[in-house]
ZADOPA-629849 format. One record per residue (C-alpha): y, z, x; residue number from 1; chain. Coordinates in steps of 0.001 Angstrom, whole numbers, plus 500000, padded with zeros to 6 digits. Each point is the difference from the previous one (the first is absolute). Example, Ala and Ser with C-alpha at 12.3 -4.5 7.8 and 13.67 -1.06 7.14 Angstrom:
ZADOPA-629849
        v        w        u   resi   chain
   495500   507800   512300      1       A
   503440   499340   501370      2       A
END
This chain:
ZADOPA-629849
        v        w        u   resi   chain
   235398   393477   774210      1       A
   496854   499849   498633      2       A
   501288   499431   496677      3       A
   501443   496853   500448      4       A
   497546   497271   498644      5       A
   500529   496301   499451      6       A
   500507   498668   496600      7       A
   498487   496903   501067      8       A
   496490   499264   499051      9       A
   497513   499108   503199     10       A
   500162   496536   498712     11       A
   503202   500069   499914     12       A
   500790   500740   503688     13       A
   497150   498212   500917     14       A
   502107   496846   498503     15       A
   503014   500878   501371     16       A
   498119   500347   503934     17       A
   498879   496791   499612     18       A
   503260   498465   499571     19       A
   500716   500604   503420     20       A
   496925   499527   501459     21       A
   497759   503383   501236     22       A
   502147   502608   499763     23       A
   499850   503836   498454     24       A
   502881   501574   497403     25       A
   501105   503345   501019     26       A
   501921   501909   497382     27       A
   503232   500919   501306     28       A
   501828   501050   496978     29       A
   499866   500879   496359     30       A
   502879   500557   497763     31       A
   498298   502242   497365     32       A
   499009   502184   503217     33       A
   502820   499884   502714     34       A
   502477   499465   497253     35       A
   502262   497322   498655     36       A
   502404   500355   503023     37       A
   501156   497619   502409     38       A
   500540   502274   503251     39       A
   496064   501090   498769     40       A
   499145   496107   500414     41       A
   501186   499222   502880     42       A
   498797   503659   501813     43       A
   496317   498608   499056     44       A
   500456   496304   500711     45       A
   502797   499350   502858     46       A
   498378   498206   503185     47       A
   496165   499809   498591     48       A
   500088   496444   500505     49       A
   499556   497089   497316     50       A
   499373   501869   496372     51       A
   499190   498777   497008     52       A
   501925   501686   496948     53       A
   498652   500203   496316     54       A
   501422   501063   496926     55       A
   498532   501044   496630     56       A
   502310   499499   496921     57       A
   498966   501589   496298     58       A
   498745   496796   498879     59       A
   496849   500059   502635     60       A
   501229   497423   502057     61       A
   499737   500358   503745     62       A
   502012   498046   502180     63       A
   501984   499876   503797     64       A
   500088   498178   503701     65       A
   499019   499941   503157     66       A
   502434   500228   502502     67       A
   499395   499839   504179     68       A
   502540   502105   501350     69       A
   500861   503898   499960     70       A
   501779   501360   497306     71       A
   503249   501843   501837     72       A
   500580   496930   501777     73       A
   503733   500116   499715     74       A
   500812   495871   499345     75       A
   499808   497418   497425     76       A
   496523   498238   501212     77       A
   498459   496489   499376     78       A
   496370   500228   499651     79       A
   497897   496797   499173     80       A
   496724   502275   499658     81       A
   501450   502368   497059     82       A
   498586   499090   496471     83       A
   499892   501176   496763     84       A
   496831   500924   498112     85       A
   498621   501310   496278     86       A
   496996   501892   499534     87       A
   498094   498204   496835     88       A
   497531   501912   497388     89       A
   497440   497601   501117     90       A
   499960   496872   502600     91       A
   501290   499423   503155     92       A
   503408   501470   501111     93       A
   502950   497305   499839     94       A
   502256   500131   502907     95       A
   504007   498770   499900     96       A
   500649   498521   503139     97       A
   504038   500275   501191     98       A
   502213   496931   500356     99       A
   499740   499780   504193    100       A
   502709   501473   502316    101       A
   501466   501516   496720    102       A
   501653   503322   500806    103       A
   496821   502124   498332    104       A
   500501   503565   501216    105       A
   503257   502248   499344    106       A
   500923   503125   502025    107       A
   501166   501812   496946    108       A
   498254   503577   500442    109       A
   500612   500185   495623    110       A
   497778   497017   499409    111       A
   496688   500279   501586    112       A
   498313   497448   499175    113       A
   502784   496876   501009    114       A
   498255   496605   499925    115       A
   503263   498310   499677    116       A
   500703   499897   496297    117       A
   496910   499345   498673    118       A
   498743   503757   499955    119       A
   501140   503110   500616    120       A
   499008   503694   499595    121       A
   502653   502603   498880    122       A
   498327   503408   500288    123       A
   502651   502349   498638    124       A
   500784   498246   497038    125       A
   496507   499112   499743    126       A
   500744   496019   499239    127       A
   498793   496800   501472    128       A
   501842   496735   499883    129       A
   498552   496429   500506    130       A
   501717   496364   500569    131       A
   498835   497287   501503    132       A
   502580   498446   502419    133       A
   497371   500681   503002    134       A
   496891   499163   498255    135       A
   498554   495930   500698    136       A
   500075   499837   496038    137       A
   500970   502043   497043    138       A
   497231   502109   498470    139       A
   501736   501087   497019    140       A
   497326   502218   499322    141       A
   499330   501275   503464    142       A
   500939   503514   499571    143       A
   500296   500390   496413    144       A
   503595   501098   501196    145       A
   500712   500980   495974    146       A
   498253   503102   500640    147       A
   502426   501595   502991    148       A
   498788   503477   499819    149       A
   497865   500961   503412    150       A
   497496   502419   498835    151       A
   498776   500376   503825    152       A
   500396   497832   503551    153       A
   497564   500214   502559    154       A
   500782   498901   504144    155       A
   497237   499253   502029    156       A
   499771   499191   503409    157       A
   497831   497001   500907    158       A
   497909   501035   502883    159       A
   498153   496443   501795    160       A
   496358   500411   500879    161       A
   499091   499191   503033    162       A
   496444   497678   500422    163       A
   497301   501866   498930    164       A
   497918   501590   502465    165       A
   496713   498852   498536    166       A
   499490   497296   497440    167       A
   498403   500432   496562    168       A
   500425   497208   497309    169       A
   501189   502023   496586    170       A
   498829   497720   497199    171       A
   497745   500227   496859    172       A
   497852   497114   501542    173       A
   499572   501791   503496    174       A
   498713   503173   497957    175       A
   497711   497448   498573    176       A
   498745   498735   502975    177       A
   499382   503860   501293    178       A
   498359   500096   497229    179       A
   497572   497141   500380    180       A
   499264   500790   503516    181       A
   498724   503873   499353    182       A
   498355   498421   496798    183       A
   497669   497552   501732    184       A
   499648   502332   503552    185       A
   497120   499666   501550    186       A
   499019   502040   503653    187       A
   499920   497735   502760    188       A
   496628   500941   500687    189       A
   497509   498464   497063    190       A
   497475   502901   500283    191       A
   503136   502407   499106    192       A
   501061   500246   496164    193       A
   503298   501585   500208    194       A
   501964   501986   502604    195       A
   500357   503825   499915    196       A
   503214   501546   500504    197       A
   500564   503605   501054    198       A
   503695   501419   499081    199       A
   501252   502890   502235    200       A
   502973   502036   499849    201       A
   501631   503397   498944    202       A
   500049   501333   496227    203       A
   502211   498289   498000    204       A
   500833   497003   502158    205       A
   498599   497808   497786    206       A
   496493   498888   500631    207       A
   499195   500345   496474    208       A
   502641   498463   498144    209       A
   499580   496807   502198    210       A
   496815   499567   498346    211       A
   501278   500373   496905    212       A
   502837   497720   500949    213       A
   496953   497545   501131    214       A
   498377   500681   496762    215       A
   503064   499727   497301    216       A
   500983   496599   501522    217       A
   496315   498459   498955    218       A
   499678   502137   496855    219       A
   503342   498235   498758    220       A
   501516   503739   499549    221       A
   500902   502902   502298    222       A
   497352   502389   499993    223       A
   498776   503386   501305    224       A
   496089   499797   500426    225       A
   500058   501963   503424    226       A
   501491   503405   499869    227       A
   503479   499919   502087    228       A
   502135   502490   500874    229       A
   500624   502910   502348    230       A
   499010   503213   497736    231       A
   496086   501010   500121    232       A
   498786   497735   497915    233       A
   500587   496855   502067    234       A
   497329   497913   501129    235       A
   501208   500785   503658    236       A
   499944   503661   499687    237       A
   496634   500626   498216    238       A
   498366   497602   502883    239       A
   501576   502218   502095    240       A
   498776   503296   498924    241       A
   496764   498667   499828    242       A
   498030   500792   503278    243       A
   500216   497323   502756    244       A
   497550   497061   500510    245       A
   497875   500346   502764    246       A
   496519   498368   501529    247       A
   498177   503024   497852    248       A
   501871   499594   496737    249       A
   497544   498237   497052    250       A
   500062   496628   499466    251       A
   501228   499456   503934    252       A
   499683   496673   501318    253       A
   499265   500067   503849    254       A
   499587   496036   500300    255       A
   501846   498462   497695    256       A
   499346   496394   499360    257       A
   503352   497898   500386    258       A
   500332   499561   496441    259       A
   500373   503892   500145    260       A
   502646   500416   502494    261       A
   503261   500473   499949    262       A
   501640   496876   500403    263       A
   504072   500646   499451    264       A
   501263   503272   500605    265       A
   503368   500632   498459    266       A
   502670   502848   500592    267       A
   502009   500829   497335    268       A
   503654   501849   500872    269       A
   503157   501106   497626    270       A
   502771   498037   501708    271       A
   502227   502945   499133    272       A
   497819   502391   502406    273       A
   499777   497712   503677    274       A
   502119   502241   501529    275       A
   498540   503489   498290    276       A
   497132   499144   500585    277       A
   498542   502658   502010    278       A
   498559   499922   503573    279       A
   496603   501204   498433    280       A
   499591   497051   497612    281       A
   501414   497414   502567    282       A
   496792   501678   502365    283       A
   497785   499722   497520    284       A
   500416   496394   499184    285       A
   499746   498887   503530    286       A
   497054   502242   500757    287       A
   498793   497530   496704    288       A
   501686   496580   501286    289       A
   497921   500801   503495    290       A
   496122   500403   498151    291       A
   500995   496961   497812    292       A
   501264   498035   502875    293       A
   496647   500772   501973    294       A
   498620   498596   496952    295       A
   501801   496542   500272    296       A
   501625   500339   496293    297       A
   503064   498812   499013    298       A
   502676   502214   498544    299       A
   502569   499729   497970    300       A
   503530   502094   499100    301       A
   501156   500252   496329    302       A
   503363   501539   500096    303       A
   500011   501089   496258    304       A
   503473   501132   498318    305       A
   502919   497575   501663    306       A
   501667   499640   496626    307       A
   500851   503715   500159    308       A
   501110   500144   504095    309       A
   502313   496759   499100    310       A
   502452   499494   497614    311       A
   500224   496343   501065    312       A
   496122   499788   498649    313       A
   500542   502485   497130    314       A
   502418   497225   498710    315       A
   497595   496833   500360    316       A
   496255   500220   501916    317       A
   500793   496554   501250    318       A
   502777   501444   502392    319       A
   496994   502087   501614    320       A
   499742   497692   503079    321       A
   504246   500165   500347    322       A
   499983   503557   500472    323       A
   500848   501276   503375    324       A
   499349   503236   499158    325       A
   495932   499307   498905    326       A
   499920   497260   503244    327       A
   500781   503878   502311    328       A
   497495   501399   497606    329       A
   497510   497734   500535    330       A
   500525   499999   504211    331       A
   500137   503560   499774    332       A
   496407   500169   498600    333       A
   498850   497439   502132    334       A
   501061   502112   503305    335       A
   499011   503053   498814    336       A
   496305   498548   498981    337       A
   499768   497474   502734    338       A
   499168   497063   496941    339       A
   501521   496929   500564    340       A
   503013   499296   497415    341       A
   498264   496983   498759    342       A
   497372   502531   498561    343       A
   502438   502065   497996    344       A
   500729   499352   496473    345       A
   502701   501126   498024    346       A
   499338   500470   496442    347       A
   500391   501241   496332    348       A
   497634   501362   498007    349       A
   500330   500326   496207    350       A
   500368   503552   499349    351       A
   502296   501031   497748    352       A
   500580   496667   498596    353       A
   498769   498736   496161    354       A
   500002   496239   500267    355       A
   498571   497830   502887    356       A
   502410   497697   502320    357       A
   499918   496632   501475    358       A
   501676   501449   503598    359       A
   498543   503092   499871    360       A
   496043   498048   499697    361       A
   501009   497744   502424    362       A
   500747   503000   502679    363       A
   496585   501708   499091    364       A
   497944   496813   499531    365       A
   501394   498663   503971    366       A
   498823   503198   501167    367       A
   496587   499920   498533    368       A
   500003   496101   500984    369       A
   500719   501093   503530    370       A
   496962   502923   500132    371       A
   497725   497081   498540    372       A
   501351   498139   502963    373       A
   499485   502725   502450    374       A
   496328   501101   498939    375       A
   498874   495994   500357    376       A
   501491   500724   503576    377       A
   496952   502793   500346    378       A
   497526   497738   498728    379       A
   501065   496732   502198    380       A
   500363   502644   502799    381       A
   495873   501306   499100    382       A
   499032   496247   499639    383       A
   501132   498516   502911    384       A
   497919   502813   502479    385       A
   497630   498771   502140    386       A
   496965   501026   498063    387       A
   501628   497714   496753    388       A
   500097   497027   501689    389       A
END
């Protein structure tokens, strides 16, 4: 249903993953949607694997556990893993661990939520109850059980990702080392003062806004200096309609020096549209990829828009490389094209977004690292001919 959204904040689930290592939440159920019903519970959650349960009283707290095992399992269970949690205003979540080989999970289909005694979930009456006969010590406070009244409860099933299928370091001081490097860049050939970079790709796959993106991250804010866009006005389509470049057209140069080459070329593609795309375009850029390979230049894939084709991604950027779905994506393109995976780039460009973020810089700031990389290939390539040494 494509109402059903998470009450949980990004951080928040982002805390919760972490508690058992790299994993995603996928919502399962929600009270306020599905209904305060027992039978609608257990439709949503039976057999989905280990969960994790929260409820929401009227006082703002959030609380609940982690438990292994189905619900629907039909026995009394012992299991040393389950543990209690509360969600905080601010800080770090605290987690309640259970007393060990305590009986922590009930059968009872009319409390959900059985971790022993120390928590459970009554839907119909809307109540939750706390003790702490299972809990390693009492937390008096741990639920705020004063306030019984369960304003909404939440199942999710905890989905384990598996190793990521390319590595990418997601902190504030990698961005900052992105940073440094595309700062202080200099071509590997000294007579060269910076490396040109020719974007190619249908209307509206996002050639512009990757500059911006580019742009906003050293401007400090997200801006919009290139026209982006698919209507007439983008910078794409007026290029476009403008007649094409040939050996006659003014201002043509027929021996360029290398400085005024093409050093990178880069092909920009809506994730969305690798399988739409049509046998025309797919022509087209090969016809492209064969002049440019004659030419010895190193290309590049930007595969623009994953957030949108995943809703693993649309949740956090840093699951981009734990996707399955982008991984076919990206092998798709690369048989289709005949570029090497290694070459293609999935990415997010800031387009409808107001503030700048640390995961989504890092994304476009590896790419552009990588192109920098990639052009210095051309130039060690040029340097190292016979007539340069």
């Amino acid at each position: 249903m494509s109402d059903v959204t998470s009450l949980l904040t990004t951080a928040n689930r982002k805390e919760l993953s972490q508690l058992l290592g790299k994993v995603n939440l996928h919502l399962l159920y929600k009270a306020t949607v599905h209904g305060f019903d027992d039978d609608a519970f257990h439709a949503k959650c039976d057999k989905q694997g280990p969960t994790i349960t929260v409820g929401y009283n009227k006082s703002g707290f959030i609380f609940g556990g982690y438990r292994g095992t189905d619900f629907g399992d039909c026995s009394d269970q012992v299991d040393n893993k389950t543990f209690l949690f509360r969600i905080p205003s601010e800080g770090k979540v605290p987690v309640y661990a259970v007393k060990k080989d305590a009986v922590t999970l009930w059968s009872n289909r009319q409390a959900l939520s059985h971790f022993g005694y120390s928590l459970l979930h009554l839907l119909k009456s809307r109540e939750t109850y706390g003790q702490y006969s299972f809990l390693n010590k009492s937390e008096s406070n741990f639920l705020a059980v004063n306030d019984k009244l369960l304003i909404e409860c939440e199942a999710y099933r905890v989905e384990e990702l598996k190793t990521p299928w390319r590595h990418l370091t997601w902190t504030t001081g990698k961005r900052q080392e992105q940073i440094n490097f595309i700062e202080s860049y200099k071509p590997y050939m000294s007579s060269v003062s910076k490396a040109r970079v020719l974007l190619i790709g249908p209307i509206g796959a996002g050639k512009s806004s990757f500059i911006n993106s580019v742009n906003s991250i050293f401007r400090g804010h997200v801006t919009s200096r290139v026209l982006a866009g698919s209507g007439p006005t983008s910078t794409t389509t007026m290029f476009k309609a403008a007649s094409p470049i040939n050996a006659d057209t003014a201002d043509y140069i027929k021996s360029p020096t290398v400085g005024g080459r093409i050093h990178c070329v880069v092909y920009v593609i809506n994730a969305g549209k690798v399988t739409e795309c049509s046998t025309d375009i797919k022509n087209e850029i090969r016809a492209i990829r064969s002049q440019i390979n004659k030419l010895e230049v190193p290309q590049v894939v930007l595969l623009t828009k994953v957030d949108e084709e995943c809703p693993l991604i649309a949740k956090d950027l840093e699951n981009v490389y734990h996707s399955d779905h982008i991984e076919k994506k990206v092998s798709a393109v690369g048989q289709q094209l005949g570029i090497p995976i290694s070459c293609i780039i999935p990415m997010k460009n800031y387009w409808s977004d107001h503030e700048l973020h640390y995961a989504t810089d890092i994304l476009i700031l590896s790419a552009l690292v990588q192109i920098l990389r990639y052009a210095d290939d051309y130039f060690e390539n040029l340097h190292n001919l016979p007539s340069n040494i």
